[in-house]
Every structure is written in C-alpha cells, then in structure tokens.
DSSP file (Angstrom, degrees, kcal/mol; ACC not computed):
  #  RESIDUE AA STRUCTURE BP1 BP2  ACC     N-H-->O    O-->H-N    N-H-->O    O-->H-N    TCO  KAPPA ALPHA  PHI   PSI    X-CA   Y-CA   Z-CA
    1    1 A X              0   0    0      0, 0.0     2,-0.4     0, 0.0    26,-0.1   0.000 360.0 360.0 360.0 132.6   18.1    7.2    5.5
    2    2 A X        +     0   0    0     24,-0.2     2,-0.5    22,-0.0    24,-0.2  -0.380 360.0 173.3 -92.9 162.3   14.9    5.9    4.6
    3    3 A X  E     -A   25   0A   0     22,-1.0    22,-2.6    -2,-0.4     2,-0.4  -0.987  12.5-167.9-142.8 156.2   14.1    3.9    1.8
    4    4 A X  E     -A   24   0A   0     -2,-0.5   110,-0.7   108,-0.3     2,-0.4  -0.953  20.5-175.5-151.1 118.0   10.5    2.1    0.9
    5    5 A X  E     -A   23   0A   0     18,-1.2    18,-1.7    -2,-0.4     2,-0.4  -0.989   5.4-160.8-122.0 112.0   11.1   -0.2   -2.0
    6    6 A X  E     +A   22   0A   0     -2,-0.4    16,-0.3    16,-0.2     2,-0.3  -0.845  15.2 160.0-112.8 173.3    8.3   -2.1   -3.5
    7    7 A X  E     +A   21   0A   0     14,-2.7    14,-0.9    -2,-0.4   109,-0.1  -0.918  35.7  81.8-122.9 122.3    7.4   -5.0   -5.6
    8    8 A X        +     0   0    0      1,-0.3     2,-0.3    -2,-0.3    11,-0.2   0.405  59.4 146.5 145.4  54.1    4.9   -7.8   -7.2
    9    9 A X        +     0   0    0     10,-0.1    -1,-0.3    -3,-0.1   109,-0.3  -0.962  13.8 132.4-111.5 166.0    3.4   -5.6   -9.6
   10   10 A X  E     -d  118   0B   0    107,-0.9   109,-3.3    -2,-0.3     2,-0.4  -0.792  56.2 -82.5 160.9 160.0    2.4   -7.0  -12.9
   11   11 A X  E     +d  119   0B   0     -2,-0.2     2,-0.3   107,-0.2   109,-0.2  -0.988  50.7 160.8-126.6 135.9   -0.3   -7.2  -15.5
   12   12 A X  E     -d  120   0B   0    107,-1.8   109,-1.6    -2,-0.4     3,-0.1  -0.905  37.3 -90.8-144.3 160.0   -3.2   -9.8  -14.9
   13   13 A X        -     0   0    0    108,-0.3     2,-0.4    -2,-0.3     3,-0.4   0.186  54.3 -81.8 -27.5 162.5   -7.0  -10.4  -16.2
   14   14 A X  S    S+     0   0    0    107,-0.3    72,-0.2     1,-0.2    -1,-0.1  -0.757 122.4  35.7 -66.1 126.2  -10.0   -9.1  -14.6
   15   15 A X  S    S+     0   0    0     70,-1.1    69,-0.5    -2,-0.4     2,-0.4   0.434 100.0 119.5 116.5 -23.1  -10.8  -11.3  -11.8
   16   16 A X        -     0   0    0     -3,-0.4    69,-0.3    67,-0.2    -1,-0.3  -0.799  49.4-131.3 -88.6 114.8   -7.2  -11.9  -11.0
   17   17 A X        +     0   0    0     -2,-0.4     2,-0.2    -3,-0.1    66,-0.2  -0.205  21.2 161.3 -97.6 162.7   -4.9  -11.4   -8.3
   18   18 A X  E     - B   0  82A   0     64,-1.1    64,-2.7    -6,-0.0     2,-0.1  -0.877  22.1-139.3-132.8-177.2   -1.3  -10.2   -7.3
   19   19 A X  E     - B   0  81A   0     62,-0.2    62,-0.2   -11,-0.2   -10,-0.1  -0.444  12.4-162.1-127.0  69.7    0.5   -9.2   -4.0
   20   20 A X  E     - B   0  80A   0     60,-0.8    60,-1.5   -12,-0.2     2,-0.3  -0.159   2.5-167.6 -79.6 172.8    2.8   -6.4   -3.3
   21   21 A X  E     -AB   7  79A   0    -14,-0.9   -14,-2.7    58,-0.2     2,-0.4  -0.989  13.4-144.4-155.1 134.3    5.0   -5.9   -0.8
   22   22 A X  E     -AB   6  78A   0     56,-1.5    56,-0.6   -16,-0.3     2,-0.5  -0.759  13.1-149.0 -92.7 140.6    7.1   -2.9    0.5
   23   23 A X  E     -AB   5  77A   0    -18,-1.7   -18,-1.2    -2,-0.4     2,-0.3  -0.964  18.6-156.4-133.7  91.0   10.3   -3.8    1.7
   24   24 A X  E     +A    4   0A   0     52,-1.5   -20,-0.2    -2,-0.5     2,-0.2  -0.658  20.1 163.7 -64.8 114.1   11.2   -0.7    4.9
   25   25 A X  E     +A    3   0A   0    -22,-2.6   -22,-1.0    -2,-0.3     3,-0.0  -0.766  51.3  37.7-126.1-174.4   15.0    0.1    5.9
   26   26 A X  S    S+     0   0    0     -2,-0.2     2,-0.3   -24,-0.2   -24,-0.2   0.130 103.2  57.6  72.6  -5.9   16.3    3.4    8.0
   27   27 A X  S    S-     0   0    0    -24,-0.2     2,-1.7   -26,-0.1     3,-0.1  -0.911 100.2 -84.7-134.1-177.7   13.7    4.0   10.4
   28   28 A X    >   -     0   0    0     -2,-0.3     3,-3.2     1,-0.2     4,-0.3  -0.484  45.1-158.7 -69.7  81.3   12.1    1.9   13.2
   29   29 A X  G >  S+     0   0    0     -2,-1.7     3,-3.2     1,-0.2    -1,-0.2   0.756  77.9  54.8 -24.0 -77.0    9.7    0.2   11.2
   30   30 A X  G 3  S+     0   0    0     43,-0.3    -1,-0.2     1,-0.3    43,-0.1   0.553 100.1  59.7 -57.7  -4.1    7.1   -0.9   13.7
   31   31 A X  G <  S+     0   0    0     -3,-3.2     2,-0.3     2,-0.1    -1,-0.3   0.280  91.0  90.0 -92.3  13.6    6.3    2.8   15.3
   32   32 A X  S <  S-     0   0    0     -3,-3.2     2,-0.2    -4,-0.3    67,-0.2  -0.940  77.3-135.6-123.2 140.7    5.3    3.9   12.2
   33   33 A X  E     -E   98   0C   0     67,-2.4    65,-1.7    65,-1.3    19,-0.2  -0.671  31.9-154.3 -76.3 159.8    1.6    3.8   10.5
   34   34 A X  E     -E   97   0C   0     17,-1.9     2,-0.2    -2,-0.2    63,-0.2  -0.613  14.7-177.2 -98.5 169.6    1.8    2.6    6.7
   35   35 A X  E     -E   96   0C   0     61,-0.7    61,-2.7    -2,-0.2     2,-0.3  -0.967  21.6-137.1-166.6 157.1   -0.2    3.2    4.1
   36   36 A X  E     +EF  95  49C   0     13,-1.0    13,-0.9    -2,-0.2    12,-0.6  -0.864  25.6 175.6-115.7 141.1   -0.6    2.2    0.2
   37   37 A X  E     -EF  94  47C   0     57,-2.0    57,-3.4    -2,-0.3     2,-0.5  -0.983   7.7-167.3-149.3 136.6   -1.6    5.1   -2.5
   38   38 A X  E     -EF  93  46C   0      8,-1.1     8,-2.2    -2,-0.3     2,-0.7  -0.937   8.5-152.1-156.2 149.4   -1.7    4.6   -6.0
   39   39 A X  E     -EF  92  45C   0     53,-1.6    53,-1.3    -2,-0.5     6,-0.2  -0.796   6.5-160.8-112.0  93.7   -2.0    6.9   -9.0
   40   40 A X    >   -     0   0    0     -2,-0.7     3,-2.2     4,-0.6    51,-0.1  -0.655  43.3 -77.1-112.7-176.9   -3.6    6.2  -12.6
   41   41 A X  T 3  S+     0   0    0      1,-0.3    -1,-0.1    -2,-0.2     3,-0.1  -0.213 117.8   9.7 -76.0 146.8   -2.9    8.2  -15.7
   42   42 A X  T 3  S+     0   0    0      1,-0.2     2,-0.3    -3,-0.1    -1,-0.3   0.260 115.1 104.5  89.3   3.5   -4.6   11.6  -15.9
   43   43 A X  S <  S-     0   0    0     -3,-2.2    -1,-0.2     1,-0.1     3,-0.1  -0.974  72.7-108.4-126.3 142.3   -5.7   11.1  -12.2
   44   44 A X        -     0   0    0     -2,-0.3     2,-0.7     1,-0.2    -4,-0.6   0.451  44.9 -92.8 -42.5 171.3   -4.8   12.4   -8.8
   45   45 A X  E     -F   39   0C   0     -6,-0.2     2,-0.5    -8,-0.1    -6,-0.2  -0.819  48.9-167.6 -99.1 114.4   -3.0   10.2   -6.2
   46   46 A X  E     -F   38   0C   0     -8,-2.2    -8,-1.1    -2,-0.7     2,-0.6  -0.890  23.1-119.2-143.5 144.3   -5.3    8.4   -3.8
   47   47 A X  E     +F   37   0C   0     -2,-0.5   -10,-0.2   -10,-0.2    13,-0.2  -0.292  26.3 176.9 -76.9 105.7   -5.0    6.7   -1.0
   48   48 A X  E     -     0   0C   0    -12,-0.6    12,-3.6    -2,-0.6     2,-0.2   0.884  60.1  -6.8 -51.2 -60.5   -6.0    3.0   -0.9
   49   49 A X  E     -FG  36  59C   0    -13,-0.9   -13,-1.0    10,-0.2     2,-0.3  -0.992  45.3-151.4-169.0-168.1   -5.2    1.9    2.3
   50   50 A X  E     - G   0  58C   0      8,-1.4     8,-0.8   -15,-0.2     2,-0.5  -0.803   1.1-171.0-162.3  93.9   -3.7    2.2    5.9
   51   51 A X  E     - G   0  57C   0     -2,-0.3   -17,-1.9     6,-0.2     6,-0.2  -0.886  18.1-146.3-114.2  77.2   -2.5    0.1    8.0
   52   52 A X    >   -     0   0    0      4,-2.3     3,-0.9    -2,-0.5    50,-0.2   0.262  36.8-101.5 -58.2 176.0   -1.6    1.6   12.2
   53   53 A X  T 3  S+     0   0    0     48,-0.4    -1,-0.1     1,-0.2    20,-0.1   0.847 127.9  55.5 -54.8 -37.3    1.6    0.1   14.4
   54   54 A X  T 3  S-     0   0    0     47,-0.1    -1,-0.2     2,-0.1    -2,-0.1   0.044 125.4-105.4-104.7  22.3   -1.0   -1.8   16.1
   55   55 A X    <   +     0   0    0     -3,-0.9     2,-0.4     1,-0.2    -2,-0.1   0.688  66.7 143.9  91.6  22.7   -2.4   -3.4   13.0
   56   56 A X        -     0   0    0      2,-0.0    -4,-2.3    14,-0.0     2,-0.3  -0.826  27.5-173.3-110.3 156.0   -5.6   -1.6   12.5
   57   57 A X  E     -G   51   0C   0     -2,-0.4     2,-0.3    -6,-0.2    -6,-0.2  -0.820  11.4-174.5-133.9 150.9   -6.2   -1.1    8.9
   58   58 A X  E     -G   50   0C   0     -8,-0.8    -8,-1.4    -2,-0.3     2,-0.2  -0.950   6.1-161.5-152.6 158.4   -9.0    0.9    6.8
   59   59 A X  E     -G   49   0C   0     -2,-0.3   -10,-0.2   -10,-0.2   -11,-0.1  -0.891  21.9-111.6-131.5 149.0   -9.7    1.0    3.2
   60   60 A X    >>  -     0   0    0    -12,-3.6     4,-1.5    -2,-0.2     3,-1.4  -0.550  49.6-103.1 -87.1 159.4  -11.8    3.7    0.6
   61   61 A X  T 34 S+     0   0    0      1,-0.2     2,-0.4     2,-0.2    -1,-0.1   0.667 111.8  68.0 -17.1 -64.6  -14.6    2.1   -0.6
   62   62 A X  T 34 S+     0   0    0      1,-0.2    -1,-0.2     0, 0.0    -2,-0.1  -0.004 113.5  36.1 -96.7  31.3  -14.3    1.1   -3.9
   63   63 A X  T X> S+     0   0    0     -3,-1.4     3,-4.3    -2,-0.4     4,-0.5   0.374  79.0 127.2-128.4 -44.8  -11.4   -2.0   -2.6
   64   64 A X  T 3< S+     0   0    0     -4,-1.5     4,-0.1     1,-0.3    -4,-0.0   0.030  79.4   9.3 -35.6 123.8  -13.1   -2.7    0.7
   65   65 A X  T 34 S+     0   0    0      2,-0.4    -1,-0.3     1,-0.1     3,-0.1   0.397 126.2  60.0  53.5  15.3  -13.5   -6.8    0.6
   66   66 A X  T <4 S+     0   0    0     -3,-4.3    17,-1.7     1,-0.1     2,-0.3   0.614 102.2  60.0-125.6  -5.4  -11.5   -7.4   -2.3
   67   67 A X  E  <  -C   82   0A   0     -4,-0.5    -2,-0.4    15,-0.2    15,-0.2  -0.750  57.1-166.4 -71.9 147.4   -8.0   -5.8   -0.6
   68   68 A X  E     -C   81   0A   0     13,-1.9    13,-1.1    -2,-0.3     2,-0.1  -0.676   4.0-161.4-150.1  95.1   -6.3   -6.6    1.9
   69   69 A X  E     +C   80   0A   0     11,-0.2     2,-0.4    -2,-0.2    11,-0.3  -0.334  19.5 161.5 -96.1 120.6   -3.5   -4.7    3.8
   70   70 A X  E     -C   79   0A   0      9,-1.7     9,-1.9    -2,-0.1     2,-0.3  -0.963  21.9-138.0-167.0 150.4   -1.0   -6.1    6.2
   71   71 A X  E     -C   78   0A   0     -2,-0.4     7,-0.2     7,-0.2     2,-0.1  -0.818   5.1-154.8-107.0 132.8    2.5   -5.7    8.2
   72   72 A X  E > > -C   77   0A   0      5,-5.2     3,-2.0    -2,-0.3     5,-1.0  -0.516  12.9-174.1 -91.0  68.1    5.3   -7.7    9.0
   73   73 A X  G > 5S+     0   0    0      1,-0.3     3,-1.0     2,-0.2   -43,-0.3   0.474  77.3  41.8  19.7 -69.4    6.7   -6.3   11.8
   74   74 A X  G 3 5S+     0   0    0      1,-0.3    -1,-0.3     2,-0.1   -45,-0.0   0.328 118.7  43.4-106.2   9.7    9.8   -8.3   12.2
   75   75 A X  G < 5S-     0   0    0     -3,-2.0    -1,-0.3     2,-0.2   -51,-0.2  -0.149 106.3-122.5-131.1  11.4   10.9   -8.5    8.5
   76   76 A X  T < 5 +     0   0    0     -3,-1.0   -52,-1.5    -4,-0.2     2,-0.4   0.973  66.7 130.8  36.1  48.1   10.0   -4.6    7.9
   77   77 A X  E   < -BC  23  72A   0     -5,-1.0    -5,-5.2   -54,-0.2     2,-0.2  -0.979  39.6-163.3-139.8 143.9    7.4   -5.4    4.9
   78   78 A X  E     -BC  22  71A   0    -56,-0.6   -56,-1.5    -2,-0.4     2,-0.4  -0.739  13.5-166.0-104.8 172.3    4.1   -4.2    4.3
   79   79 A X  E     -BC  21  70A   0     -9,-1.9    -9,-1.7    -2,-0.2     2,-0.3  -0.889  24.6-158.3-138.3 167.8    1.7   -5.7    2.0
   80   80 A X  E     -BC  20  69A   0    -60,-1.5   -60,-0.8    -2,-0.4     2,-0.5  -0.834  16.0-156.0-163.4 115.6   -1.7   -5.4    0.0
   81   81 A X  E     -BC  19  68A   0    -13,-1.1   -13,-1.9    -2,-0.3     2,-0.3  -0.895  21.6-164.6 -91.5 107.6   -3.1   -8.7   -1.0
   82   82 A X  E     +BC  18  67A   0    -64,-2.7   -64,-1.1    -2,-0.5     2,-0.3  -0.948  16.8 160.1 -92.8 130.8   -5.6   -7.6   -4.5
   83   83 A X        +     0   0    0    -17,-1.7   -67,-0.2    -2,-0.3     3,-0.1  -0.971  50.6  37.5-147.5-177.6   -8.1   -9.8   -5.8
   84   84 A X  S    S-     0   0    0    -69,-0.5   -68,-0.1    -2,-0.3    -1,-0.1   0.799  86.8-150.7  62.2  40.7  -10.8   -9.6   -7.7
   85   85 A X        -     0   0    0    -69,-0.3   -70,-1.1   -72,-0.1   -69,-0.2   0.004  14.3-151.8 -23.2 107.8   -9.3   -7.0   -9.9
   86   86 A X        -     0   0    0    -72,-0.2   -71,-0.4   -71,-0.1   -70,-0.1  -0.184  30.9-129.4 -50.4 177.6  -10.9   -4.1  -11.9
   87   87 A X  S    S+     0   0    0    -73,-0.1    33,-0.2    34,-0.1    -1,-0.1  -0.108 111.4  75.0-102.9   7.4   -9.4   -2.9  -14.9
   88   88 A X  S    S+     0   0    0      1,-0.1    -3,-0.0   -48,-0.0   -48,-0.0   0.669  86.7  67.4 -70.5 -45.5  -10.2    0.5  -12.6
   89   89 A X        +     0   0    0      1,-0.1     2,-0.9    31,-0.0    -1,-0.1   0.616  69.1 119.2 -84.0   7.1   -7.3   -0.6  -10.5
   90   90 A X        +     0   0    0     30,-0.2     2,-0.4    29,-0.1    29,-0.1  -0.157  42.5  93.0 -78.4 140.7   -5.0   -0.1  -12.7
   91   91 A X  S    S-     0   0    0     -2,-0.9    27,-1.3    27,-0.4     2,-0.8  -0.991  72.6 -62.0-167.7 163.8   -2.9    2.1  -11.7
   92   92 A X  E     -EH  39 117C   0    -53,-1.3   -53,-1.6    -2,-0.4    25,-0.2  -0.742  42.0-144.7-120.8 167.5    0.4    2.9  -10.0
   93   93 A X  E     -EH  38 116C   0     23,-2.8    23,-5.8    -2,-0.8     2,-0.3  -0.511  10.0-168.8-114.7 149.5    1.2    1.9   -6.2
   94   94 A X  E     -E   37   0C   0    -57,-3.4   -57,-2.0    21,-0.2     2,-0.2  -0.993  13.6-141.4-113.1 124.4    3.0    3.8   -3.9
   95   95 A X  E     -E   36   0C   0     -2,-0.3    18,-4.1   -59,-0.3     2,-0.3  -0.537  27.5-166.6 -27.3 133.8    4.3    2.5   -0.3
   96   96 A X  E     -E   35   0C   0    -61,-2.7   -61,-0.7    16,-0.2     2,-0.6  -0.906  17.9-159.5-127.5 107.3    4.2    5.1    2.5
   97   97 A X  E     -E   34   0C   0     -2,-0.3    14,-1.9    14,-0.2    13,-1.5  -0.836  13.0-155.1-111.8 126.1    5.4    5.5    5.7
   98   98 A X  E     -E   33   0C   0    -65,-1.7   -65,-1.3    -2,-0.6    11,-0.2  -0.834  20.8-147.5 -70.3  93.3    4.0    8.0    8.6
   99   99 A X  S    S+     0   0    0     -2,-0.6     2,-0.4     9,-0.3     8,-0.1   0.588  83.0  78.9  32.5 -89.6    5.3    9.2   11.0
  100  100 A X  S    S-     0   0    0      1,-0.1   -67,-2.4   -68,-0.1     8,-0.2  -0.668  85.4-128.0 -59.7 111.7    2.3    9.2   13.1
  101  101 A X        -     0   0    0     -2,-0.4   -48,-0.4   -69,-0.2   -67,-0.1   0.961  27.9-136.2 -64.9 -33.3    1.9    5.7   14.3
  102  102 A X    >   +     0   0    0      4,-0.2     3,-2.2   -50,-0.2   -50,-0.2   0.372  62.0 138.9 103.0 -10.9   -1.9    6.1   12.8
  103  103 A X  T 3  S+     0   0    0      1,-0.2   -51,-0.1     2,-0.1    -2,-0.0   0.896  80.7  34.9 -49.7 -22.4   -3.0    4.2   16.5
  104  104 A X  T 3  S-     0   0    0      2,-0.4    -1,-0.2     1,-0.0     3,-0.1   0.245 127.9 -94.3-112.8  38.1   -6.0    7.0   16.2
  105  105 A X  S <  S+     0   0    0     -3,-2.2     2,-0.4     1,-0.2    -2,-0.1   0.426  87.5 119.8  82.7  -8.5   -6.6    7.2   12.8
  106  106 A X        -     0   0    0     -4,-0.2    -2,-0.4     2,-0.0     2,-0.3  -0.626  37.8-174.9 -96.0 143.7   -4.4   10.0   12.0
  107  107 A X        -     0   0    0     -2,-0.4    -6,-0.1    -3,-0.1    -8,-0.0  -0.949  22.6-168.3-139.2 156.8   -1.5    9.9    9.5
  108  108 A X        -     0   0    0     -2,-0.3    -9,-0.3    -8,-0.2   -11,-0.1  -0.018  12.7-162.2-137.9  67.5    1.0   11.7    8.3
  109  109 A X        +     0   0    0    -11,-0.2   -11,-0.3     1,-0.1     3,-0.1   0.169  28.1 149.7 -42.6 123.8    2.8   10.4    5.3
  110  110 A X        +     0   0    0    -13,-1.5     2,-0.2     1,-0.1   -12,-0.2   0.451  55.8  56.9-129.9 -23.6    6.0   11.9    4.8
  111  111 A X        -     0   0    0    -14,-1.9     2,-0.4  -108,-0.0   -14,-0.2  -0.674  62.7-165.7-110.4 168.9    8.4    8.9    2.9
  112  112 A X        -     0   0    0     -2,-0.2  -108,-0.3   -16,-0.2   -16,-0.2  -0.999  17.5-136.4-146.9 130.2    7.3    7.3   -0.5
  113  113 A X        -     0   0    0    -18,-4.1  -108,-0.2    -2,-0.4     3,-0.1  -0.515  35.5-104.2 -75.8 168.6    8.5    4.4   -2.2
  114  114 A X        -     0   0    0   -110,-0.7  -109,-0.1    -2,-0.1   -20,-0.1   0.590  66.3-115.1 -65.8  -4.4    9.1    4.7   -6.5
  115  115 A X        -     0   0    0    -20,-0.1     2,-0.5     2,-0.0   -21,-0.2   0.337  20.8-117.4  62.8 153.5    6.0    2.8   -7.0
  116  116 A X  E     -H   93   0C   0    -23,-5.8   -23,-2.8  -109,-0.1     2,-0.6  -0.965  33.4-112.6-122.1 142.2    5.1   -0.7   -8.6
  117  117 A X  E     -H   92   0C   0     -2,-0.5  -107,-0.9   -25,-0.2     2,-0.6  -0.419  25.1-173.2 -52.6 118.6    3.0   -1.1  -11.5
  118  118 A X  E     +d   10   0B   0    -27,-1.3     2,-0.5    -2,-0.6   -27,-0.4  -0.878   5.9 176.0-115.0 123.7   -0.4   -2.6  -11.7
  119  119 A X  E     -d   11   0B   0   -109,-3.3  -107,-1.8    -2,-0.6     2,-0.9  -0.946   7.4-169.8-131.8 133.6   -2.1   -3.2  -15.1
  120  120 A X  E      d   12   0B   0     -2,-0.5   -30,-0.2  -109,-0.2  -107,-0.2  -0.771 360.0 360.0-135.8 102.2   -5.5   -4.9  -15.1
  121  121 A X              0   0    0   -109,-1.6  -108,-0.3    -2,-0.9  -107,-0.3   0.462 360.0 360.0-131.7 360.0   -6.8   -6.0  -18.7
C-alpha cells in the first residue's frame, strides 16, 4: 500500500526558511516522478514542483530560485528546500507520487500525502 507522509512544516518570518521532506513506503520509490502541490485557503490546489526518476526538476514561476526540490533515492524521501519566504506561500503542501516516471516531462499523480503546514507571517 502506498503511503506519502510528510513533515518540517512550521510558521516562520518573511525571509525565512524551512525544509520538508516526504517520507515514501509501498511502491518502488525510484521509478516513480514526484512532485510537491500545495493549497491555500479559498484557493485551488497548485502544483509547485516536480522532480523525474532521473532527477530533473521544474518549478512554476512564482518559487523558481528561491525553492528547491530534491530526491533521495535510497532513503525513499523527497524534499523542497524554501527560502526566502512570502507570506504568499503560505499554504498547505502536499507530497505526490506519479506513476509516470516524469523522464519526459509528463506526470501523472495519482497518490497524495495528508499535507504539512506552512504559515509565513
């Protein structure tokens, strides 16, 4: 069965940093692409960033050079390194896992973690 657990979310300043990390059991982690998606209140779910099997990672806009998205392989965890916060980012973030290894840019999210909180004031 899969399960996507995350953590290291947290309320910090603007300007500030945290790290979460998704913690992956039940499937073969490293065939799968990941991805991070995050939800704030009164607004739609959207997708932050994305991470292939083979490590290639893209991000929307409005994160792009202050996130940073990355896999361990051999420990099953992903991560997203934030800094330079907004009070924009608050919001909460989901771990995702695909299916679709993502090696051509395509994904297809199908499993979700509960989400971690992010609060930026």
């Amino acid at each position: 069965h899969v399960q996507l657990v995350e953590s290291g979310g947290g309320s910090v300043q603007p300007g500030g940093s945290l790290t979460l990390s998704c913690v992956a059991s039940g499937y073969i982690f490293s065939r799968y692409g990941m991805g991070w998606y995050r939800q704030a209140p009164g607004k739609e779910r959207e997708l932050v960033s994305t991470i292939s099997s083979d490590g290639t990672t893209s991000y929307r806009s409005s994160v792009k050079g202050r996130f940073t998205i990355s896999r361990d392989n051999a420990e099953n965890t992903l991560y997203l390194q934030m800094n330079s916060l907004k009070t924009e980012d608050t919001a909460v973030y989901y771990c995702a896992a695909s299916r679709i290894s993502g090696s051509d840019g395509r994904y297809s999210f199908t499993y979700w973690g509960q989400g971690t909180q992010v609060t930026v004031s």
